[in-house]
KOLVEX-437944 format. One line per field, with one value per residue (C-alpha): residue in one letter; chain; x, y, z. Coordinates in steps of 0.05 Angstrom, whole numbers, plus 5000, padded with zeros to 4 digits. Layout:
BEGIN
res (A_...)
chain (A_...)
px (X_...)
py (Y_...)
pz (Z_...)
This chain:
BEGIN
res (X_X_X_X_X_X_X_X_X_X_X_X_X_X_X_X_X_X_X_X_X_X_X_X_X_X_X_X_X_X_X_X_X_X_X_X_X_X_X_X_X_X_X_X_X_X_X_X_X_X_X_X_X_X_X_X_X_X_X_X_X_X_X_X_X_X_X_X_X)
chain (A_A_A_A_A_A_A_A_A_A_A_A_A_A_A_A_A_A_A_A_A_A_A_A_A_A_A_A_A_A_A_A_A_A_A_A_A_A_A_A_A_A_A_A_A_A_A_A_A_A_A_A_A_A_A_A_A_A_A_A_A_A_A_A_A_A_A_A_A)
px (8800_8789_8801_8732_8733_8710_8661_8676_8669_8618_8657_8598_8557_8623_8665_8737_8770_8831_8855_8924_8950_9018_9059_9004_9002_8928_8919_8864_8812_8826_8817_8753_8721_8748_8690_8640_8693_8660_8695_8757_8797_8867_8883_8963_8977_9044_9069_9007_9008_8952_8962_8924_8861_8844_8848_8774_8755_8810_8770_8706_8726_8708_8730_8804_8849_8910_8937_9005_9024)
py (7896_7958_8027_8069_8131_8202_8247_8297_8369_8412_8473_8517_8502_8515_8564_8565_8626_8604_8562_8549_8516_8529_8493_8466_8486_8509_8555_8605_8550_8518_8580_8591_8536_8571_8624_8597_8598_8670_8676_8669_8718_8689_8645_8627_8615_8619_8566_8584_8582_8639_8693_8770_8740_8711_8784_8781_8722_8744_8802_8779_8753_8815_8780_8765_8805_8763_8742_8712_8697)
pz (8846_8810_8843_8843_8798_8833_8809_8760_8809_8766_8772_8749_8811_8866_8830_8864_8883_8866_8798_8791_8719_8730_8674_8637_8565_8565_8503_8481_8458_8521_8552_8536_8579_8642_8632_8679_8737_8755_8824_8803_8847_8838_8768_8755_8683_8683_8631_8594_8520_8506_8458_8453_8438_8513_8535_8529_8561_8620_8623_8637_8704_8744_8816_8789_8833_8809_8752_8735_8660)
C-alpha cells in the first residue's frame, strides 16, 4: 500500500503571512524564488546563508514587518 502524495500549495495564489526557514541553508539563488510570496509580513532566516546581494529581493517585500537573519 502506497501512502498518497499531497498537492504541491501554489504559494503564488495564497501568499502566507508568515515564512519561517529557520536553519535551512537557503542562499541568494534560492532566495530569489521567495519573490512571489508578496504578503510576507514576518520571514525568519536565521541560519540563512544569503550574502549583500538578497538586499534587493528582501526589499521588494513591502508587507515585511519582520525579519530575523
Amino acid at each position: 500500500m502506497q501512502a498518497e502524495v499531497p498537492e504541491a500549495v501554489d504559494l503564488t495564489k495564497e501568499s502566507p503571512a508568515t515564512l519561517d526557514l529557520y536553519g535551512v541553508k537557503i542562499t541568494d539563488k534560492g532566495l530569489q524564488y521567495l519573490r512571489k510570496l508578496t504578503k510576507l509580513k514576518e520571514l525568519n532566516l536565521l541560519g540563512a546563508q544569503i550574502t549583500d546581494e538578497s538586499a534587493a529581493i528582501l526589499a521588494q517585500f513591502k508587507e515585511l514587518r519582520e525579519l530575523n537573519l
